[in-house]
C-alpha positions as CSV (number, residue, x, y, z in Angstrom):
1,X,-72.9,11.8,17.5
2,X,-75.6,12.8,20.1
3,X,-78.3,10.3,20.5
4,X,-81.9,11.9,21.4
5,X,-84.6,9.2,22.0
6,X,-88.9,9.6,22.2
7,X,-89.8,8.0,25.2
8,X,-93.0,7.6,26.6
9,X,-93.9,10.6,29.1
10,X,-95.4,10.4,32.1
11,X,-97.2,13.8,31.8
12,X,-99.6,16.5,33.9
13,X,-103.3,16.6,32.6
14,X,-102.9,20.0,31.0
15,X,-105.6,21.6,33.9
16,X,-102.9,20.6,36.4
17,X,-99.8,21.0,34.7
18,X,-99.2,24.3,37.0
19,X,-99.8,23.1,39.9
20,X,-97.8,19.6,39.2
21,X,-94.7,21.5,38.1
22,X,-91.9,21.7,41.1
23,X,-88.8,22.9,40.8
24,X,-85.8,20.9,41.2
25,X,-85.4,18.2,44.2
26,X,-81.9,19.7,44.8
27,X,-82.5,23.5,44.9
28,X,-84.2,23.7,47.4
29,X,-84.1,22.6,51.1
30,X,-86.9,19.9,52.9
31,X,-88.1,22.6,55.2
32,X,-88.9,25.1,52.6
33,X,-89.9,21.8,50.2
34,X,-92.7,21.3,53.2
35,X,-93.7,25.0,53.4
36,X,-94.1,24.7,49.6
37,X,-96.6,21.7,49.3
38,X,-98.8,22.9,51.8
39,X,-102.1,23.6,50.2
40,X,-100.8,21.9,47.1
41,X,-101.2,18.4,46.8
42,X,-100.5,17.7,43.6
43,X,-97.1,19.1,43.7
44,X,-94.3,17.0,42.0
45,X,-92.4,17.6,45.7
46,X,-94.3,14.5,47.1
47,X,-92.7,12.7,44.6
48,X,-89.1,14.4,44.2
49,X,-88.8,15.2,48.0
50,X,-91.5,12.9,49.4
51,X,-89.7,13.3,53.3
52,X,-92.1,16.3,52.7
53,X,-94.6,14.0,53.9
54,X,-93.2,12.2,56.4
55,X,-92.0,13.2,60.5
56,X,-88.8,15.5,60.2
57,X,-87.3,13.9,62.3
58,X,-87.0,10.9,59.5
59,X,-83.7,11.5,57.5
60,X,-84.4,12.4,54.1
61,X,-82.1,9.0,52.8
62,X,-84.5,6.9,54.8
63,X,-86.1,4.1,53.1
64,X,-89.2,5.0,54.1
65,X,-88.8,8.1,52.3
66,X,-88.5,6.4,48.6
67,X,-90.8,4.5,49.5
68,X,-93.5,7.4,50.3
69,X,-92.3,8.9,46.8
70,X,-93.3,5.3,45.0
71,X,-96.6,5.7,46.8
72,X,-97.1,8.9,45.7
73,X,-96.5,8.8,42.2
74,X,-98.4,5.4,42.3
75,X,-101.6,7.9,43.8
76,X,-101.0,10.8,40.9
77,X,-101.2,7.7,38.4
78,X,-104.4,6.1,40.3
79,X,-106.0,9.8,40.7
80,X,-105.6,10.8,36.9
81,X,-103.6,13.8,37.9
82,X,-100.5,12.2,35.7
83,X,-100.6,10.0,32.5
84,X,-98.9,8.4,29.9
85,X,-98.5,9.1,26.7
86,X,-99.5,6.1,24.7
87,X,-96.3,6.4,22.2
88,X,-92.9,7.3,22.0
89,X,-92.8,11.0,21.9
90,X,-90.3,14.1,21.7
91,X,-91.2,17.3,23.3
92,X,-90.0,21.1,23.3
93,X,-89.6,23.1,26.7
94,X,-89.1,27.1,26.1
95,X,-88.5,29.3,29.2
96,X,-89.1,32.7,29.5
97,X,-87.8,35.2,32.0
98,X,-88.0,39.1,31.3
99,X,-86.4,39.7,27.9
100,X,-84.6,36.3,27.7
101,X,-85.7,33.1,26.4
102,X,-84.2,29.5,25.8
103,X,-86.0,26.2,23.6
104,X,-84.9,22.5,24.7
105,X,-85.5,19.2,23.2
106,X,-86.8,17.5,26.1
107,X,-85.6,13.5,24.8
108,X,-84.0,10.7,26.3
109,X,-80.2,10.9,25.8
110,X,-77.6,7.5,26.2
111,X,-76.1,5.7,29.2
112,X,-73.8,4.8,26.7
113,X,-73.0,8.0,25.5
114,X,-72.3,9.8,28.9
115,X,-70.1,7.0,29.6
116,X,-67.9,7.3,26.6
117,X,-67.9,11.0,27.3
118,X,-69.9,12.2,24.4
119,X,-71.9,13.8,27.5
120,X,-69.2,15.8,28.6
121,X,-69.4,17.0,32.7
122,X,-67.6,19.9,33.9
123,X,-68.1,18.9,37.7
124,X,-67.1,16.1,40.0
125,X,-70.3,14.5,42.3
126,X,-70.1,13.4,45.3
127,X,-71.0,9.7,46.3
128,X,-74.0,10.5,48.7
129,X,-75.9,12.5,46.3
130,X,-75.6,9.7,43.7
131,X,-76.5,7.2,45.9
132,X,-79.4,9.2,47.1
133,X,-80.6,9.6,43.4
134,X,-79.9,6.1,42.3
135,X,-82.0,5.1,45.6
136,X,-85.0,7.6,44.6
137,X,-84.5,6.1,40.5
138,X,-84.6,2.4,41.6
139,X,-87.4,2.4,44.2
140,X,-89.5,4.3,41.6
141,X,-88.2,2.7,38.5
142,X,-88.5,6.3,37.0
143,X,-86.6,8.9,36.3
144,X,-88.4,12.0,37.8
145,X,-86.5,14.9,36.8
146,X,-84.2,15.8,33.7
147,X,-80.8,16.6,33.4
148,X,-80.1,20.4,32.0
149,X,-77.8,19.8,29.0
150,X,-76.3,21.9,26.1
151,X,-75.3,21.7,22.5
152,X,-73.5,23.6,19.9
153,X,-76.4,25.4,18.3
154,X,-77.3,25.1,14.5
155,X,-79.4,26.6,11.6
156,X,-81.3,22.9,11.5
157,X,-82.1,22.8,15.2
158,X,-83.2,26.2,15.3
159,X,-85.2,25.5,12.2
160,X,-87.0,22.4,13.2
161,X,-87.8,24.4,16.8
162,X,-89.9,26.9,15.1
163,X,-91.6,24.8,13.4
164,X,-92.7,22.7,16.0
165,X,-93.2,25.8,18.2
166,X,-96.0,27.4,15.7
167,X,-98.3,24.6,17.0
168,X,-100.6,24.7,19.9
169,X,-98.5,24.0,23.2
170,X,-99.5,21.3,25.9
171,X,-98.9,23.7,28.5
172,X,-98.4,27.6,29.8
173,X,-98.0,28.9,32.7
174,X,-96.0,30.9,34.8
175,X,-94.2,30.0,37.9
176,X,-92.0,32.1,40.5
177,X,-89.6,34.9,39.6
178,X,-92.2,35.5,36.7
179,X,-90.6,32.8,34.5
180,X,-92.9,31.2,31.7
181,X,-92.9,27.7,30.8
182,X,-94.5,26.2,27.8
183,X,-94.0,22.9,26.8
184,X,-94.8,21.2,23.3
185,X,-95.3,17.2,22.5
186,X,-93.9,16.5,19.1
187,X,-96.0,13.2,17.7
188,X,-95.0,13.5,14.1
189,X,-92.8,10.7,12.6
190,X,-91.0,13.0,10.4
191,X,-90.0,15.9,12.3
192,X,-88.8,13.3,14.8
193,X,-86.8,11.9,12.8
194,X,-85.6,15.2,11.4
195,X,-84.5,16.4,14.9
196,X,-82.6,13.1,15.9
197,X,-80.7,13.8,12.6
198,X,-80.0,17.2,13.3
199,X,-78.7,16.3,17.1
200,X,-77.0,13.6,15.8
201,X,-74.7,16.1,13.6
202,X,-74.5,18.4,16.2
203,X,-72.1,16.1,18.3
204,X,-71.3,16.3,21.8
205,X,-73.6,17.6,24.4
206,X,-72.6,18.8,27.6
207,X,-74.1,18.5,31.3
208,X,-75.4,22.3,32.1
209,X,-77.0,21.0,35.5
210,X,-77.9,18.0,36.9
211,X,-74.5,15.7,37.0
212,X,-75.6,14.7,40.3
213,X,-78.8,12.9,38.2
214,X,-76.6,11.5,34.9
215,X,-74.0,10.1,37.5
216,X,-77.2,8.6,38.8
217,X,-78.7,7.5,35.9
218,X,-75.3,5.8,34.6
219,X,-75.2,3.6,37.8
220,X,-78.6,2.6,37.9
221,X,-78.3,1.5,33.8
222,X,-74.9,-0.2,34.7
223,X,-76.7,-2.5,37.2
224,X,-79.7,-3.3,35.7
225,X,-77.8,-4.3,32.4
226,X,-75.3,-6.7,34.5
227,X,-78.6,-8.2,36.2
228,X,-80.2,-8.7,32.8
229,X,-79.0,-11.9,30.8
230,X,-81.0,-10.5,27.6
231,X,-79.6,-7.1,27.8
232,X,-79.3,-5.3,23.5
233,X,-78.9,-1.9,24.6
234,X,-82.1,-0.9,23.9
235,X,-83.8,-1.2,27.5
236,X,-85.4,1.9,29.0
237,X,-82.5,1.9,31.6
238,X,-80.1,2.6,29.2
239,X,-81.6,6.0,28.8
240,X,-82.4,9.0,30.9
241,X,-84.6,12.0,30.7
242,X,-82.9,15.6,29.7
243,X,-83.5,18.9,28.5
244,X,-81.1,20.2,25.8
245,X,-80.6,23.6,24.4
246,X,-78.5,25.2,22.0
247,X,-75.6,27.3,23.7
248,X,-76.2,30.0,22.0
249,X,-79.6,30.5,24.0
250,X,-78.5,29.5,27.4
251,X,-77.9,32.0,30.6
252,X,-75.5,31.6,33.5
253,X,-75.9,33.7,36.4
254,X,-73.3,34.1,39.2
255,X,-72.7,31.9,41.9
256,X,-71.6,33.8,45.1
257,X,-70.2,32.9,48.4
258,X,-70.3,33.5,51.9
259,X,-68.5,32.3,54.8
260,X,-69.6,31.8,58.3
261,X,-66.5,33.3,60.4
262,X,-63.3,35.0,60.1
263,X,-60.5,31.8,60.3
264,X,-59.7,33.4,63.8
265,X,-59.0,36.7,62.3
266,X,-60.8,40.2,63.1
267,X,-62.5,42.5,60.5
268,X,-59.5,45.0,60.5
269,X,-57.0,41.7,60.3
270,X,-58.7,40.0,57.5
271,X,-58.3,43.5,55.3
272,X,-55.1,44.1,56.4
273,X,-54.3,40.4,54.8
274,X,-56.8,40.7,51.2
275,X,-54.3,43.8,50.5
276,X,-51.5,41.0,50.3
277,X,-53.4,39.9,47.0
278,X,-56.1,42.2,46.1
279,X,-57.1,46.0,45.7
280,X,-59.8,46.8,48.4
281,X,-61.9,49.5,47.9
282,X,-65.5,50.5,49.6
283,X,-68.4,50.3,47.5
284,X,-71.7,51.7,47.5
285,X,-73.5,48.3,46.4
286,X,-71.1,45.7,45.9
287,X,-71.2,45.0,41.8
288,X,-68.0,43.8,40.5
289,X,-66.7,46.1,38.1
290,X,-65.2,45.6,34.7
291,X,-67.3,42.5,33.2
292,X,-65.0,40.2,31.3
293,X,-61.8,40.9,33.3
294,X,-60.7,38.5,35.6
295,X,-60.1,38.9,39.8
296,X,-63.0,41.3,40.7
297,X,-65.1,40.4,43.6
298,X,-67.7,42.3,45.4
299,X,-67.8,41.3,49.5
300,X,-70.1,42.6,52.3
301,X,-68.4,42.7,55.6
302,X,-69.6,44.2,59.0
303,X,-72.3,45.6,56.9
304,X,-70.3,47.5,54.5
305,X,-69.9,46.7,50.9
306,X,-66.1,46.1,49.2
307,X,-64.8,45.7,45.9
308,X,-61.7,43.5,45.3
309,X,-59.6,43.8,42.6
310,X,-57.6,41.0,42.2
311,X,-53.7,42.1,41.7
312,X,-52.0,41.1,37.8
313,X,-50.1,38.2,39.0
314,X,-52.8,36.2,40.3
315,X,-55.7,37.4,37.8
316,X,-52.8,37.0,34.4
317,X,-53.4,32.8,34.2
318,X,-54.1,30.6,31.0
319,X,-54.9,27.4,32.6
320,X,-58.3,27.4,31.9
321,X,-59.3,26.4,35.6
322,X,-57.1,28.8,37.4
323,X,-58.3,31.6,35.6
324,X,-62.0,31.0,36.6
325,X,-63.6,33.8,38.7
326,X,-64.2,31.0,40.9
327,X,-60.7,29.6,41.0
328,X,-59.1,32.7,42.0
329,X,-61.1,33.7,44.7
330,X,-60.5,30.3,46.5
331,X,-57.2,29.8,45.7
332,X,-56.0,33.5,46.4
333,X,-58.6,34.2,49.4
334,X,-61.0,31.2,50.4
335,X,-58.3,28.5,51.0
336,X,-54.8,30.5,52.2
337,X,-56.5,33.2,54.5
338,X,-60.5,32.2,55.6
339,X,-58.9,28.4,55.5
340,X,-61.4,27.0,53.0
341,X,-59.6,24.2,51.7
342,X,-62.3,21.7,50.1
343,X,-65.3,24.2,49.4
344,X,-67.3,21.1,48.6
345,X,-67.2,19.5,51.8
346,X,-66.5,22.2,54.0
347,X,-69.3,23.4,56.0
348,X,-68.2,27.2,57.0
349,X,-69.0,27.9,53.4
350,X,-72.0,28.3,51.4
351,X,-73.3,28.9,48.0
352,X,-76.1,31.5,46.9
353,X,-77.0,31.1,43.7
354,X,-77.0,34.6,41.6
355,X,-81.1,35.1,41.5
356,X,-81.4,35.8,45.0
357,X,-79.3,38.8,44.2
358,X,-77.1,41.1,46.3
359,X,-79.2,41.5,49.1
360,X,-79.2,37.7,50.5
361,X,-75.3,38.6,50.9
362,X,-76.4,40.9,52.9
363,X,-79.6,39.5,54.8
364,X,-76.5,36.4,55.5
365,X,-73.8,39.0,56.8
366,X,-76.1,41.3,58.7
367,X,-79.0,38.9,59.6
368,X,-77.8,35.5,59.7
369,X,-74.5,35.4,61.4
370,X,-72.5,35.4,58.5
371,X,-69.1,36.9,58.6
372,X,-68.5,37.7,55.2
373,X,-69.9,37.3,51.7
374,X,-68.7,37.7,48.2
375,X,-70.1,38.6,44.6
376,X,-68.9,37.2,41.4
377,X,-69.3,37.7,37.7
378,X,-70.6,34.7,36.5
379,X,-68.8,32.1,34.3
380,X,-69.1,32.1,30.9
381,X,-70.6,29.5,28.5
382,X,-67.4,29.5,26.6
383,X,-65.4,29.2,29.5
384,X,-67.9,26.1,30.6
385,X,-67.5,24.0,27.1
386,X,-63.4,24.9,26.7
387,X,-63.2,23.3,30.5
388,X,-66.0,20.1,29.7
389,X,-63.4,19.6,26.2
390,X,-60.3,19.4,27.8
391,X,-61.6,16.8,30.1
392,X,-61.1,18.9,33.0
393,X,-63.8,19.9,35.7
394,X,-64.3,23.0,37.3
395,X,-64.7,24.0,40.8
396,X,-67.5,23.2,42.8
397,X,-70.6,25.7,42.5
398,X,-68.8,27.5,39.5
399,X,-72.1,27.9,37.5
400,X,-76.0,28.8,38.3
401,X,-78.1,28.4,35.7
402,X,-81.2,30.5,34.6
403,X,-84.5,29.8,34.2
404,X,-84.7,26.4,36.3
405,X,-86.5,23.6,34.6
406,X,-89.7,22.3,36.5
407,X,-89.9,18.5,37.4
408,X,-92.8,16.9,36.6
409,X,-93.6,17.6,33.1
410,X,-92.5,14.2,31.7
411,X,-91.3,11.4,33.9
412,X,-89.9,8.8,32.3
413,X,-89.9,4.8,33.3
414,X,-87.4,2.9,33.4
415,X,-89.0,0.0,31.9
């Protein structure tokens, strides 16, 4: 079963729910975070990324800078810019960009529950980033940003969605690349019973985005209940704030690559070696060809765009790791000729995610002192869940997610 739990949101007035809204902590970096708030001081980054308000030369794991993010979500409180609902609520988040849409039951989900694996991961974390978040959760004894997760979609779900969505919403607005959130706050008994029913028969859910958070969540539940002699399990720390829509609704765009230099190698070496595994042909704009079949790759070197075709007996896998987009191009490419051996902790490499488009591969090749970038197709949702069942995890970066959720819609406490 999937548990969904109201909780008590810490929410925007709805005058400032724009111009609260932030987008996630870890998508973008402190520098452009401080670019972002300037002008804007109600935005949820003085709470998510509060070093935005402290020297740069501070590290952003300081102390100091949890402790500006307490002080700063004590001053939206004091200032009437956030506020509590005064009862348990559920609440629906739709996203809009261009043609496609998604609707999530924003609820608390269980500690218990991603530890049993009923919240299924697809990615490993690393130990930093959930020390940094468990840091941020227990010097603000809040939860400040949900976890993106997914569920198999149903007739009930979709049902009870509409329902609640013929209502007036809380909020509307639109934020950058034109995407429009609107956000509902479900108060009625019944239907929120009827919707902890339907999630309940729905099963498993399964972490979209935002591991780095759950992991987070997990250990800050785990020692609050050892430090509690009167622990039942039904504590606010045993809960954490996320966003769950049906799969059938989600969108994942694809996560590219590019890497800083050569291994040692010139331009006319490094082809000379790719023809060992792939096809290489020029291209006139880099777009993989053939959606849906394994081993293509667009890259941009020296300026000029490639396509790679992957040869049969490296695309022709059935583990369902190895025969990720993502797999292939590290372990045929990235690892044996650039000498990318841990593309999580190696820092020649980095990740752009798919909504920049093709043209930051090239602004990083041409502009930035980037050797060479790649295109991929993006991973499938399929793909995601048949990994996340097995028990297995997929490589790092292997999915981007679109629309983003905002932060700041509903905090939640953790008592």
């Amino acid at each position: 079963m999937a548990v969904v739990r109201p909780f008590k949101g810490l929410r925007p007035v709805a005058k400032l729910a724009a111009e609260v809204a932030a987008p996630p902590y870890d998508v973008i970096e402190s520098d452009e975070a401080r670019e972002r708030v300037k002008g804007h001081p109600c935005s949820f980054l003085h709470v998510s990324k509060a070093e935005v308000d402290l020297d740069p030369s501070i590290d952003s794991h300081d102390p100091a800078v949890y402790a500006k993010g307490l002080e700063n979500l004590n001053r939206f409180i004091r200032d009437g810019i956030l506020v509590q609902d005064a009862e348990p609520r559920l609440y629906l988040y739709k996203l809009r960009m261009g043609e496609h849409e998604q609707t999530g039951l924003y609820a608390c989900v269980s500690v218990a529950e991603y530890e049993k694996g009923i919240i299924k991961k697809h990615e490993h974390t690393r130990i930093d980033k959930e020390m940094d978040r468990v840091r941020h959760i227990d010097t603000l004894n809040a939860h400040t940003g949900p976890v993106f997760l997914m569920v198999h979609h149903s007739d009930d779900i979709r049902r009870l969605f509409r329902k609640v969505m013929e209502k007036l919403s809380a909020y509307q607005f639109v934020h950058e690349y034109e995407v429009e959130h609107t956000f509902w706050v479900v108060e009625d008994g019944a239907t929120i019973r009827a919707m902890q029913a339907a999630f309940s028969a729905a099963g498993c859910l399964y972490i979209a985005d935002g591991h780095h958070r759950a992991a987070a969540a997990a250990r800050v539940g785990q020692a609050r209940r050892e430090k509690n002699p009167r622990h039942t399990g039904n504590e606010e720390y045993n809960f954490f704030p996320a966003v769950i829509f049906p799969d059938s609704e989600m969108q994942i765009l694809n996560y590219n690559r590019a890497v800083a230099d050569l291994n040692g190698l010139s331009a006319g070496e490094f082809l000379k070696k790719l023809q060992a595994g792939f096809e290489v042909t020029p291209s006139p704009d880099g777009k993989p060809v053939q959606p849906g079949t394994r081993g293509w790759f667009g890259m941009v070197l020296e300026g000029r765009w490639y396509i790679l075709n992957a040869r049969p007996d490296i695309r022709h896998r059935e583990d369902p790791i190895a025969s990720l987009d993502v797999s292939i191009l590290q372990d045929s490419l990235l690892a044996p000729i650039l000498g990318i051996q841990d593309p999580r902790t190696d820092k020649r490499i980095q990740f752009i995610g798919g909504i920049r488009g093709l043209g930051e591969l090239e602004r990083l090749v041409n502009e930035k002192g980037f050797a060479v970038a790649f295109s991929l197709y993006a991973t499938g949702i399929d793909q995601l869940m048949k990994v996340a069942d097995t028990g297995k995890v997929m490589p790092p970066k292997s999915t981007w997610f679109e629309p983003k959720l905002r932060s700041g819609l509903a905090t939640h406490f953790l008592e």
